[in-house]
PDB file of N, CA, C, O and CB in Angstrom:
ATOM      1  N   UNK A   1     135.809  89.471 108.572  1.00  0.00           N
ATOM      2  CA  UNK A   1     134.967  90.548 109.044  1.00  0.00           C
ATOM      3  C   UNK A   1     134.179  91.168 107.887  1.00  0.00           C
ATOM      4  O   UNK A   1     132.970  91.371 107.999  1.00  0.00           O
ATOM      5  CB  UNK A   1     135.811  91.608 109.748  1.00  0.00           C
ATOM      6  N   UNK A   2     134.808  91.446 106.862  1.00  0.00           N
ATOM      7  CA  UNK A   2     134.127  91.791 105.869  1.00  0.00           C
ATOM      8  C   UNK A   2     133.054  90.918 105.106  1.00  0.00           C
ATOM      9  O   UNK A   2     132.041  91.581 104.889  1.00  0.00           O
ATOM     10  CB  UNK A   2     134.979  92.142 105.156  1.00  0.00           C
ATOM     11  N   UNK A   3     132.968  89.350 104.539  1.00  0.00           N
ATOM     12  CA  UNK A   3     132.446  88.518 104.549  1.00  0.00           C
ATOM     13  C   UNK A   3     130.906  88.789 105.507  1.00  0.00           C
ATOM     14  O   UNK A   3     129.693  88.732 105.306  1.00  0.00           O
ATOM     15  CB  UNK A   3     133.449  87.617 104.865  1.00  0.00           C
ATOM     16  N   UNK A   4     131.712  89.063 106.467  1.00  0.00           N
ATOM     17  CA  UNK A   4     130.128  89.260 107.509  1.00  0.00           C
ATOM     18  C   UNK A   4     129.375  90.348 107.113  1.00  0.00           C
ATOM     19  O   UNK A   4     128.168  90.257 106.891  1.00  0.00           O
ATOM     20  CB  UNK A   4     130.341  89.606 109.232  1.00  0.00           C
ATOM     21  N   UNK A   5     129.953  91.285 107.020  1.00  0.00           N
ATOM     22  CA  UNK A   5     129.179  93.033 106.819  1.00  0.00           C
ATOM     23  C   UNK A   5     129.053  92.448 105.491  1.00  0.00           C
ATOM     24  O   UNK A   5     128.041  91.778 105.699  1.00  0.00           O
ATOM     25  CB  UNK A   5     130.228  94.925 107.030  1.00  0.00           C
ATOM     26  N   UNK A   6     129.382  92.201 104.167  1.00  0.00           N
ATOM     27  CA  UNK A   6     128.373  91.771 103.473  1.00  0.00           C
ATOM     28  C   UNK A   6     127.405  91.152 103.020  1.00  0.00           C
ATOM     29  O   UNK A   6     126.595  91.472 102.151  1.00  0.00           O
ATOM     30  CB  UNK A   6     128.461  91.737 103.202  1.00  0.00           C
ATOM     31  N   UNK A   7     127.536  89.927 103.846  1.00  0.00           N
ATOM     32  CA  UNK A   7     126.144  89.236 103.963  1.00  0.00           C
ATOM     33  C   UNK A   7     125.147  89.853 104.599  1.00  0.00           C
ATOM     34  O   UNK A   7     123.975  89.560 104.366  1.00  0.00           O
ATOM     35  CB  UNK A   7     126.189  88.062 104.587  1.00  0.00           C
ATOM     36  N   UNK A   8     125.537  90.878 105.570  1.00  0.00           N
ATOM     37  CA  UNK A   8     124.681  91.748 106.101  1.00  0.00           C
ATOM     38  C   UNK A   8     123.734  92.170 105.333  1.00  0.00           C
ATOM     39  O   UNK A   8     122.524  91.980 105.458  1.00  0.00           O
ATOM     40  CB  UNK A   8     125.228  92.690 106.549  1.00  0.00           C
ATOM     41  N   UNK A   9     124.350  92.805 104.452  1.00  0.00           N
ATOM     42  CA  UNK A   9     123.742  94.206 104.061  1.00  0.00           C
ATOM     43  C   UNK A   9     123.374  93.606 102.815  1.00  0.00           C
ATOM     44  O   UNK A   9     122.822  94.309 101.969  1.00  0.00           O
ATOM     45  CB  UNK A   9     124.749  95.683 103.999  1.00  0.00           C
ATOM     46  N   UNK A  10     123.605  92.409 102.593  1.00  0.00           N
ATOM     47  CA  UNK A  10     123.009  91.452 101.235  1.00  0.00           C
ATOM     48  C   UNK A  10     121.380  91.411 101.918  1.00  0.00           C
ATOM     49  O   UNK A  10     120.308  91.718 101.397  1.00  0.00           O
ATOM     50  CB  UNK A  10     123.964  89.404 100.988  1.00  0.00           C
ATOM     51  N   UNK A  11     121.758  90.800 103.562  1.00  0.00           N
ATOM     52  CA  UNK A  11     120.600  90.388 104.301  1.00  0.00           C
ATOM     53  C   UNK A  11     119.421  91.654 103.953  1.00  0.00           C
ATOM     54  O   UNK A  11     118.431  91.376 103.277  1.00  0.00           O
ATOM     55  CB  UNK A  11     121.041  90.212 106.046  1.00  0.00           C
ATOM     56  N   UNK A  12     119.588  92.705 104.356  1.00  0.00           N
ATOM     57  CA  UNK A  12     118.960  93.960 104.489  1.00  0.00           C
ATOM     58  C   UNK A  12     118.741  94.049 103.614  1.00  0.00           C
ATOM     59  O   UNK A  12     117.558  93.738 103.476  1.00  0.00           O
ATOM     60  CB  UNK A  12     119.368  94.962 104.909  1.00  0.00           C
ATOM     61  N   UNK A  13     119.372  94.449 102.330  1.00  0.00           N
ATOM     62  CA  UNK A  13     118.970  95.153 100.768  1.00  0.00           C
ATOM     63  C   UNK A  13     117.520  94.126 100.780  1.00  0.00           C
ATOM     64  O   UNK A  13     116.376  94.582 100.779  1.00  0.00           O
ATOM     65  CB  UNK A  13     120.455  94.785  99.039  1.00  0.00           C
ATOM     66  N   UNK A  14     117.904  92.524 100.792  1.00  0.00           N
ATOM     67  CA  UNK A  14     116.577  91.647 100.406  1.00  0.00           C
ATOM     68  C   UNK A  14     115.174  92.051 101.484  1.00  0.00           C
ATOM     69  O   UNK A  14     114.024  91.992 101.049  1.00  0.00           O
ATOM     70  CB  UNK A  14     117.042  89.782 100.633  1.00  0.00           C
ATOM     71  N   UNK A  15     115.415  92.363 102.591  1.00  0.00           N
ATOM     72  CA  UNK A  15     114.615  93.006 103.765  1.00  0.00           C
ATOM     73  C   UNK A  15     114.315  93.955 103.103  1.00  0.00           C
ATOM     74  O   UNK A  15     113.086  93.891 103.100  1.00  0.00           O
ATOM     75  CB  UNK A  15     115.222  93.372 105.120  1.00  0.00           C
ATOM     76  N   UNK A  16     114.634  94.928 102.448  1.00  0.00           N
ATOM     77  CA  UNK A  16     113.992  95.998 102.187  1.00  0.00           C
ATOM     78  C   UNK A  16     113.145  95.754 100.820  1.00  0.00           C
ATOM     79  O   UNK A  16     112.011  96.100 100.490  1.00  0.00           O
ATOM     80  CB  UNK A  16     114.975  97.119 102.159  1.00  0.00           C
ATOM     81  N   UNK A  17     114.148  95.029 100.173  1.00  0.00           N
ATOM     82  CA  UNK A  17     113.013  95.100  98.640  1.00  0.00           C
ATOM     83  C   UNK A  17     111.471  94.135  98.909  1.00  0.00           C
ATOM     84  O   UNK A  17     110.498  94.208  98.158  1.00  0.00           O
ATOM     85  CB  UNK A  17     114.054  94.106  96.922  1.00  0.00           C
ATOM     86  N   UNK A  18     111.558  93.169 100.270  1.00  0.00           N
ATOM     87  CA  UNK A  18     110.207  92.533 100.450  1.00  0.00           C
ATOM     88  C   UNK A  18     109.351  93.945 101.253  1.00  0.00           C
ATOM     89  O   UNK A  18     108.135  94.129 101.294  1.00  0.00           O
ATOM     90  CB  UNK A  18     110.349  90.866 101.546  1.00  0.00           C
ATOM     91  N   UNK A  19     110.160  94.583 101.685  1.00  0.00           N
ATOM     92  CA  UNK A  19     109.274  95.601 102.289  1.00  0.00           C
ATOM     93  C   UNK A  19     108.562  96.654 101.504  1.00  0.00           C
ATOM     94  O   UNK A  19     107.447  97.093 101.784  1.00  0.00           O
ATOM     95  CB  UNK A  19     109.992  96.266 103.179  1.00  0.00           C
ATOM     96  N   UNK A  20     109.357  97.045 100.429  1.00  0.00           N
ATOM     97  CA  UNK A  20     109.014  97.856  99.148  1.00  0.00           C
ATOM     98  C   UNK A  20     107.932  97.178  98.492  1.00  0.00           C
ATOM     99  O   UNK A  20     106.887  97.814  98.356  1.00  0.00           O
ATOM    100  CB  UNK A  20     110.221  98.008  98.127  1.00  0.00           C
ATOM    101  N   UNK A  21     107.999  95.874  98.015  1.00  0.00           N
ATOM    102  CA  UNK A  21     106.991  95.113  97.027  1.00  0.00           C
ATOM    103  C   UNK A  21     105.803  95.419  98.264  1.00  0.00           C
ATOM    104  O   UNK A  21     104.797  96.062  97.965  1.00  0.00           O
ATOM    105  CB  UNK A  21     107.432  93.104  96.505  1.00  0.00           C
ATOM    106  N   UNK A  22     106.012  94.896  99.688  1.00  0.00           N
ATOM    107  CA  UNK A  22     104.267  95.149 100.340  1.00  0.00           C
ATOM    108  C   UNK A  22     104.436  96.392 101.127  1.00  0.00           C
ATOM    109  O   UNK A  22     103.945  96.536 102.247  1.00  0.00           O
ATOM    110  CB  UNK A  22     103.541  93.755 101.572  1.00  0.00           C
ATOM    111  N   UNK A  23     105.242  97.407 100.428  1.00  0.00           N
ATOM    112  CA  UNK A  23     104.314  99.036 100.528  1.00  0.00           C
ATOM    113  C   UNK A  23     103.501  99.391  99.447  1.00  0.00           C
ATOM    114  O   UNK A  23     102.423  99.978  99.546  1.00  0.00           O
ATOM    115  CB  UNK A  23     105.272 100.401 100.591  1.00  0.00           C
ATOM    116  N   UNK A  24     104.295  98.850  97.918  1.00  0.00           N
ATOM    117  CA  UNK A  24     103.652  99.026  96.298  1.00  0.00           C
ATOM    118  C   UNK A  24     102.420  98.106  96.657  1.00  0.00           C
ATOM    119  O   UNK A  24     101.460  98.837  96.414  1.00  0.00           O
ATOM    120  CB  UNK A  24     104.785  98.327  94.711  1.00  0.00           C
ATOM    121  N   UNK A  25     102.016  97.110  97.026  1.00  0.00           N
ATOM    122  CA  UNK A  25     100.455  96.370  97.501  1.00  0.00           C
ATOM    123  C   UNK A  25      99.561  97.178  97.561  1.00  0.00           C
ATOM    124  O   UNK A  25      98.751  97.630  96.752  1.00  0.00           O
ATOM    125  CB  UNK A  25     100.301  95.705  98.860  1.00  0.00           C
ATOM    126  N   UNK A  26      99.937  97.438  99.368  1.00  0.00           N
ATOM    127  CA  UNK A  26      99.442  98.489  99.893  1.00  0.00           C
ATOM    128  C   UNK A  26      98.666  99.739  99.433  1.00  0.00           C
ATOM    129  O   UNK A  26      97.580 100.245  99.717  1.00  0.00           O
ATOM    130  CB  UNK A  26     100.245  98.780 100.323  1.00  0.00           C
ATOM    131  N   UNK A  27      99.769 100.040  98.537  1.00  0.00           N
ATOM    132  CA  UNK A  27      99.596 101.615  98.147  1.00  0.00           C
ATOM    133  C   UNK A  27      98.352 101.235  97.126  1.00  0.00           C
ATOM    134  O   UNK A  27      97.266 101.793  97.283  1.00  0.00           O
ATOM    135  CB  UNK A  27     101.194 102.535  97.297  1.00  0.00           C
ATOM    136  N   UNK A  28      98.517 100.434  96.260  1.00  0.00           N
ATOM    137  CA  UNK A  28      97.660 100.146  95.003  1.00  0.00           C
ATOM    138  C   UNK A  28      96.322  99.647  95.822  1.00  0.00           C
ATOM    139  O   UNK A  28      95.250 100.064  95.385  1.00  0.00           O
ATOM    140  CB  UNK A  28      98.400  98.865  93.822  1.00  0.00           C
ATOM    141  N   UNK A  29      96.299  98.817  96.933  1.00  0.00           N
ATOM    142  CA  UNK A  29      95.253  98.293  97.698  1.00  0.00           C
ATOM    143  C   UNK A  29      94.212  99.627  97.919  1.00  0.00           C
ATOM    144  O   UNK A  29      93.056  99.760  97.516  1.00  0.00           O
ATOM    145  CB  UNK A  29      95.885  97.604  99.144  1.00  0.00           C
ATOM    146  N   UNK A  30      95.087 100.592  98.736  1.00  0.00           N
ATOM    147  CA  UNK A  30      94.534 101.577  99.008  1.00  0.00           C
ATOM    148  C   UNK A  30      94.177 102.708  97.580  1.00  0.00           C
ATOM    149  O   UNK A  30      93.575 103.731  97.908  1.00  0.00           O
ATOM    150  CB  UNK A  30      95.413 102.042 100.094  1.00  0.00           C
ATOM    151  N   UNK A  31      94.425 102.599  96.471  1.00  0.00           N
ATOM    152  CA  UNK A  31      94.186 103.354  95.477  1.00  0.00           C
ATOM    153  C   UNK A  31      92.797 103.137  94.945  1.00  0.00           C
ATOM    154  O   UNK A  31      91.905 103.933  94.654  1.00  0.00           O
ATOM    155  CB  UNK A  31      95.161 103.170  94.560  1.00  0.00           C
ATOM    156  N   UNK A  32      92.891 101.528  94.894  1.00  0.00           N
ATOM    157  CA  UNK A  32      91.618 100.928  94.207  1.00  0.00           C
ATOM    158  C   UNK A  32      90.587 101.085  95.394  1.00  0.00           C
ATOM    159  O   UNK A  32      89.458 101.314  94.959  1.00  0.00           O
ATOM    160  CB  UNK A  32      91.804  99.209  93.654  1.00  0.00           C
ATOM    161  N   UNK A  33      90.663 101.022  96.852  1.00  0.00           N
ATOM    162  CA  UNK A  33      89.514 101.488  97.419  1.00  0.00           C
ATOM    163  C   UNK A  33      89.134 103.219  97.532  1.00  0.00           C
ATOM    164  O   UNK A  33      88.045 103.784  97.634  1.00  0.00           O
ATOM    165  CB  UNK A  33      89.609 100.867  98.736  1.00  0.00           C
ATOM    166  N   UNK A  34      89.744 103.454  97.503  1.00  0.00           N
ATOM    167  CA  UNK A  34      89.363 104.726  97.062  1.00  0.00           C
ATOM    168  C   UNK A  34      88.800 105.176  96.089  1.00  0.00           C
ATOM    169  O   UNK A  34      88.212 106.252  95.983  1.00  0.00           O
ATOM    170  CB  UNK A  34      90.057 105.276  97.020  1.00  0.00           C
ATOM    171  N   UNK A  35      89.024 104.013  95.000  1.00  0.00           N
ATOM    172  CA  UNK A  35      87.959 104.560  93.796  1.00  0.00           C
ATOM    173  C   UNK A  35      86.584 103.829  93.712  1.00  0.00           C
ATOM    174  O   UNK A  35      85.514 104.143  93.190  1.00  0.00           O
ATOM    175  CB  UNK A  35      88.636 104.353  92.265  1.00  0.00           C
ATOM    176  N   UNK A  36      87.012 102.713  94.432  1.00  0.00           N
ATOM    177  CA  UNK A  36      85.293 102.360  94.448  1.00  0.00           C
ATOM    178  C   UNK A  36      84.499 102.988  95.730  1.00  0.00           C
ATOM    179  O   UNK A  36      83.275 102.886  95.812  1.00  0.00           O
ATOM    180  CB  UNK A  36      85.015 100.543  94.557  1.00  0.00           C
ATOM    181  N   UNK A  37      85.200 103.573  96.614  1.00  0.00           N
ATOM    182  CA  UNK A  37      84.122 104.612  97.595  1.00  0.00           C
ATOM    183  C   UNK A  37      83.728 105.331  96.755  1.00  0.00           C
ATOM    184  O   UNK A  37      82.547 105.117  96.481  1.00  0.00           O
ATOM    185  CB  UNK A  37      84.642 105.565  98.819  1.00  0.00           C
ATOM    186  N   UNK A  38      84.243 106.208  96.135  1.00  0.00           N
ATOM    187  CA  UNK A  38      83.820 107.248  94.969  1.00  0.00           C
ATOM    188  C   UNK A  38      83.062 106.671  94.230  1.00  0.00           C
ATOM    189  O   UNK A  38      81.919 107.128  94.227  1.00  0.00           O
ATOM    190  CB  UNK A  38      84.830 107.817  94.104  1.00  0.00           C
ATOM    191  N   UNK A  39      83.248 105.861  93.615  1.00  0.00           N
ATOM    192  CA  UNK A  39      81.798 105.270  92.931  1.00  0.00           C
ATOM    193  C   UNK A  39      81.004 104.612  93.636  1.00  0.00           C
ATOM    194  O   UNK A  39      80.026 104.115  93.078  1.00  0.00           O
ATOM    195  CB  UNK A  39      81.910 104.377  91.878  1.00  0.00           C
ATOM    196  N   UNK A  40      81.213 104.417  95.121  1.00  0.00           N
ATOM    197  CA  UNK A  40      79.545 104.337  95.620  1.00  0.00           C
ATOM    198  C   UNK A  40      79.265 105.000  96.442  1.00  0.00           C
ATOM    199  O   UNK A  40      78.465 104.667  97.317  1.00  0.00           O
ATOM    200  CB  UNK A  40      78.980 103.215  96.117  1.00  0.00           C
ATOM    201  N   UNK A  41      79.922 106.271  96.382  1.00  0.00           N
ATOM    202  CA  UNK A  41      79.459 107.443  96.985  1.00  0.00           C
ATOM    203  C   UNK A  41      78.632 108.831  95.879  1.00  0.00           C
ATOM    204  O   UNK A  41      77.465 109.221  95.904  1.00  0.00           O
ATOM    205  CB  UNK A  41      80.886 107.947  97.735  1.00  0.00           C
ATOM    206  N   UNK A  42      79.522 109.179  95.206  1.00  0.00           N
ATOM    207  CA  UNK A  42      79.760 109.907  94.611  1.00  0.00           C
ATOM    208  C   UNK A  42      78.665 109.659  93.242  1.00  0.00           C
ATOM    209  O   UNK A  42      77.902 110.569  92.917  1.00  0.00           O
ATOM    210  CB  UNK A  42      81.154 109.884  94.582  1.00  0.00           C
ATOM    211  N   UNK A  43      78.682 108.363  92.512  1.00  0.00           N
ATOM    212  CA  UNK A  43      77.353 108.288  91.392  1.00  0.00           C
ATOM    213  C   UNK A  43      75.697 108.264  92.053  1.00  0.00           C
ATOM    214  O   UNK A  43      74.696 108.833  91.617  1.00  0.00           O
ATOM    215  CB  UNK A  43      77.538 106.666  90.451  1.00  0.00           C
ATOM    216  N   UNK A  44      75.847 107.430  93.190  1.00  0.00           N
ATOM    217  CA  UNK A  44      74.614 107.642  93.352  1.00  0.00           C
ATOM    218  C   UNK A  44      73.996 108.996  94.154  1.00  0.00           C
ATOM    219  O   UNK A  44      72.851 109.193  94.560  1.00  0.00           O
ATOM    220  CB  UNK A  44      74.275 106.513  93.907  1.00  0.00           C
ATOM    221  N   UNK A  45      75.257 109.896  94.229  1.00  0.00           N
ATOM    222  CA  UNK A  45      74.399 111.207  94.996  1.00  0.00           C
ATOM    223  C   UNK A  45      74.553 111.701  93.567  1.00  0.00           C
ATOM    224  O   UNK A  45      73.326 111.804  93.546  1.00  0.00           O
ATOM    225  CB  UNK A  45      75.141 112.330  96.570  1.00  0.00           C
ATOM    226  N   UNK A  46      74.944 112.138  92.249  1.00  0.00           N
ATOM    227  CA  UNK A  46      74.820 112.389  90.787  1.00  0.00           C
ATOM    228  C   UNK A  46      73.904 111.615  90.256  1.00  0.00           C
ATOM    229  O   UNK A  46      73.442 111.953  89.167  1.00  0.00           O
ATOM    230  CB  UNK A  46      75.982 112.207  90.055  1.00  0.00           C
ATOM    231  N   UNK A  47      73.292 110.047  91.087  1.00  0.00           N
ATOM    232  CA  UNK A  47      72.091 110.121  90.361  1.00  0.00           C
ATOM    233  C   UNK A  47      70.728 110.487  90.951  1.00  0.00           C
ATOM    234  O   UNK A  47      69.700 110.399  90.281  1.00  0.00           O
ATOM    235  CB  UNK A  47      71.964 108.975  89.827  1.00  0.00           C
ATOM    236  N   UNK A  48      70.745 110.900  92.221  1.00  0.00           N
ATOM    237  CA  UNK A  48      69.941 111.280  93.001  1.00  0.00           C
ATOM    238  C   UNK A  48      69.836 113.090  92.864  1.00  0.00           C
ATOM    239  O   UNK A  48      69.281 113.739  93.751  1.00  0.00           O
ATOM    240  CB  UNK A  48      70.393 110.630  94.343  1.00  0.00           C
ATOM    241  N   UNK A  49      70.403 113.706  91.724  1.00  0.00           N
ATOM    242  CA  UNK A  49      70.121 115.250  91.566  1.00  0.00           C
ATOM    243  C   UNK A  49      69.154 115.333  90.610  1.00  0.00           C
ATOM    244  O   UNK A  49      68.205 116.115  90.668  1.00  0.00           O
ATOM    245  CB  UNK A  49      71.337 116.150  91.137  1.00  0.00           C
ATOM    246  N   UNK A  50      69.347 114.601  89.782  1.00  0.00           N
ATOM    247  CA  UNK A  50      68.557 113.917  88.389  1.00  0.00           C
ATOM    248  C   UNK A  50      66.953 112.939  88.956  1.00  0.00           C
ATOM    249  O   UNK A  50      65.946 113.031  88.253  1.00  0.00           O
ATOM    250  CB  UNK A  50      69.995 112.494  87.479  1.00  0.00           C
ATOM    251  N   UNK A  51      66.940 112.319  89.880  1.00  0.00           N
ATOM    252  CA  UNK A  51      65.933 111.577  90.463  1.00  0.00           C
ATOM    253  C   UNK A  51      64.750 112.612  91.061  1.00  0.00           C
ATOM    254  O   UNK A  51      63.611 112.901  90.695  1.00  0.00           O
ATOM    255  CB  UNK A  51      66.611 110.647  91.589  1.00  0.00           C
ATOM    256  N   UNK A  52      65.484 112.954  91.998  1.00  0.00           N
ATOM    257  CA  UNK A  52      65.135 113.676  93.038  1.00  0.00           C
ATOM    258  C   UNK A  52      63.762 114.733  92.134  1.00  0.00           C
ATOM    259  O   UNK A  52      62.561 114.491  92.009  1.00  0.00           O
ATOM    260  CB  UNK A  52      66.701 114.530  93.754  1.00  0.00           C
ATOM    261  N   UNK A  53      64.483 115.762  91.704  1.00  0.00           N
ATOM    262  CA  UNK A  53      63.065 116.676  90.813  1.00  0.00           C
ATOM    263  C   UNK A  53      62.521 116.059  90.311  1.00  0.00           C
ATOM    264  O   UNK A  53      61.335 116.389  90.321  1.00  0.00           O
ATOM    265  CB  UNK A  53      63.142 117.661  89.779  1.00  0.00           C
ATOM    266  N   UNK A  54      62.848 114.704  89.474  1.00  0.00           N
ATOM    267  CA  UNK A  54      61.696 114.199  88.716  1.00  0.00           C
ATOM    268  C   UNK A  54      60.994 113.502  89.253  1.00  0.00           C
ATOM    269  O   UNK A  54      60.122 113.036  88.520  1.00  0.00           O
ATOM    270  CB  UNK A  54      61.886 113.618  87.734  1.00  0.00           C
ATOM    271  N   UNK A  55      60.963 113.103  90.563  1.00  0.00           N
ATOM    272  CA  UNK A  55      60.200 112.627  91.655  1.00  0.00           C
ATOM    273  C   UNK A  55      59.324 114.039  91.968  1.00  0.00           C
ATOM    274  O   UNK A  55      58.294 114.215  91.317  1.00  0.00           O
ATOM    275  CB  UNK A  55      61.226 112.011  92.978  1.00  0.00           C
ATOM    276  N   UNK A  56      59.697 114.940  92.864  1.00  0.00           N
ATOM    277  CA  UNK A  56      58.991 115.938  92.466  1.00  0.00           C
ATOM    278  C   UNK A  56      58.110 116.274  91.857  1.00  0.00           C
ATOM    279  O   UNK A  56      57.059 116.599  92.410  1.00  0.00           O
ATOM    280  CB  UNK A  56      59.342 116.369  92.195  1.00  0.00           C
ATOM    281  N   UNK A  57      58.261 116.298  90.561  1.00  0.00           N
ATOM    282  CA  UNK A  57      57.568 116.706  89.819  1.00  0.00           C
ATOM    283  C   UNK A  57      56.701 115.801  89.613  1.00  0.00           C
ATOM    284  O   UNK A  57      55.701 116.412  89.234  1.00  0.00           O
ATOM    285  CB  UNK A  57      58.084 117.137  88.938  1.00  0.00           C
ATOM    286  N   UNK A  58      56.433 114.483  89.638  1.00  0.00           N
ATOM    287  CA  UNK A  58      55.597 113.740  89.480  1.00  0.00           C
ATOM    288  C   UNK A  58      55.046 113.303  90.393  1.00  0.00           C
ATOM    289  O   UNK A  58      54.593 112.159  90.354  1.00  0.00           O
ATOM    290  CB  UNK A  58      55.856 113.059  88.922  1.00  0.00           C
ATOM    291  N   UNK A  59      54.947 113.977  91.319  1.00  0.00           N
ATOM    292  CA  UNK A  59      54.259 113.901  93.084  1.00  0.00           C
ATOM    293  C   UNK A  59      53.558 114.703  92.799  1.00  0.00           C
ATOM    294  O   UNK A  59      52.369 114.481  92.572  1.00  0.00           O
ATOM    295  CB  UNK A  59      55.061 114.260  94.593  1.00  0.00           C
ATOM    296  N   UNK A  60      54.170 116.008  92.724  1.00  0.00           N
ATOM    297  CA  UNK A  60      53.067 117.346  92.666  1.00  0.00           C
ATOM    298  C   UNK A  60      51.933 117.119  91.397  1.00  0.00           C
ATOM    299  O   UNK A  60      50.784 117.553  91.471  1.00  0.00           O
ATOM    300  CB  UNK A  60      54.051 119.008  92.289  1.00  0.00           C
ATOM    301  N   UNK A  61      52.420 116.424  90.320  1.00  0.00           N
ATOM    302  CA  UNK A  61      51.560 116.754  89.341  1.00  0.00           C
ATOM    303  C   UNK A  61      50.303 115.461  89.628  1.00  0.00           C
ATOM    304  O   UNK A  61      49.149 115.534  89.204  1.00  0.00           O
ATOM    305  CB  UNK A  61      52.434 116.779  87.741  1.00  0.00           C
ATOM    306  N   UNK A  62      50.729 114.598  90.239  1.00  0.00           N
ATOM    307  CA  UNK A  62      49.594 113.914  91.523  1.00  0.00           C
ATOM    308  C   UNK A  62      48.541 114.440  92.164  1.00  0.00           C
ATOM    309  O   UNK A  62      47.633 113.765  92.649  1.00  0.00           O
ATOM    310  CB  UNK A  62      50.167 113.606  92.673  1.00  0.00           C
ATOM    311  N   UNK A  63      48.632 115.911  92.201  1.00  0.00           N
ATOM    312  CA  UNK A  63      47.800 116.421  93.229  1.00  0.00           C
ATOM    313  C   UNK A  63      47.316 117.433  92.443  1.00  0.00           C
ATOM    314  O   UNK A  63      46.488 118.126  93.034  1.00  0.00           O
ATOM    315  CB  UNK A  63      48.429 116.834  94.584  1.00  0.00           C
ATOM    316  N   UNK A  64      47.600 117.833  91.051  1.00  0.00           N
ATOM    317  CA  UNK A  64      46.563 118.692  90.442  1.00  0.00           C
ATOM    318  C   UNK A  64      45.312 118.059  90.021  1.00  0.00           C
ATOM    319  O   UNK A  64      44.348 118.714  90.420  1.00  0.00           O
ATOM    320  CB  UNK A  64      47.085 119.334  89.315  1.00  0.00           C
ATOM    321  N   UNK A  65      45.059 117.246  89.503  1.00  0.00           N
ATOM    322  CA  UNK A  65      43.851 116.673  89.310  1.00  0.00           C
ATOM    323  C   UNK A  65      42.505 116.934  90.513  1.00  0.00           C
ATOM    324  O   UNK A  65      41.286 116.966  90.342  1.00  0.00           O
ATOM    325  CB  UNK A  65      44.264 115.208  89.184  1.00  0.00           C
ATOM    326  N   UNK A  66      43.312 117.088  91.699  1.00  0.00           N
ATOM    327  CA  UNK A  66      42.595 116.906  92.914  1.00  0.00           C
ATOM    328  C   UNK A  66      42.205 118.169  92.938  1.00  0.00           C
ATOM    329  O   UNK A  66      40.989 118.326  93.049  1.00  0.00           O
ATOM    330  CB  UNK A  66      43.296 116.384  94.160  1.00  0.00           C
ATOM    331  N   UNK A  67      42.776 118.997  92.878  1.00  0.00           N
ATOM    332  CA  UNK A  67      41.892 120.482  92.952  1.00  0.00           C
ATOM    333  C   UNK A  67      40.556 120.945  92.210  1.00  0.00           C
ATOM    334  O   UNK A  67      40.094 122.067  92.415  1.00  0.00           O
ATOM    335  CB  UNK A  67      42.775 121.514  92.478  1.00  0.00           C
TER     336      UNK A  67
END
């Protein structure tokens, strides 16, 4: 009887550590997408604060000549 309950729980411990290694995947899977949303979210609206006026400004200064 005992023989049995430890192969058991031999069975399980190994069940769990394959389950642990693909939660640690997972987790890292999901870490690294999260940082590249942020970098293709997040730089190009930081480079579009910087764009943006100097577009601006070189639109408007388009239209002084014309006056």
């Amino acid at each position: 009887m005992e023989t049995e309950t430890t192969s058991k729980i031999e069975q399980l411990e190994e069940k769990i550590d394959a389950i642990y290694d693909s939660v640690e995947k997972t987790r890292k899977y999901f870490l690294v997408m999260m940082w590249v949303s942020l970098a293709v979210v997040v730089l190009p609206a930081l480079g579009l604060i910087f764009a943006i006026p100097a577009f601006i400004n070189s639109y408007t200064a388009s239209f002084e000549g014309l006056l």
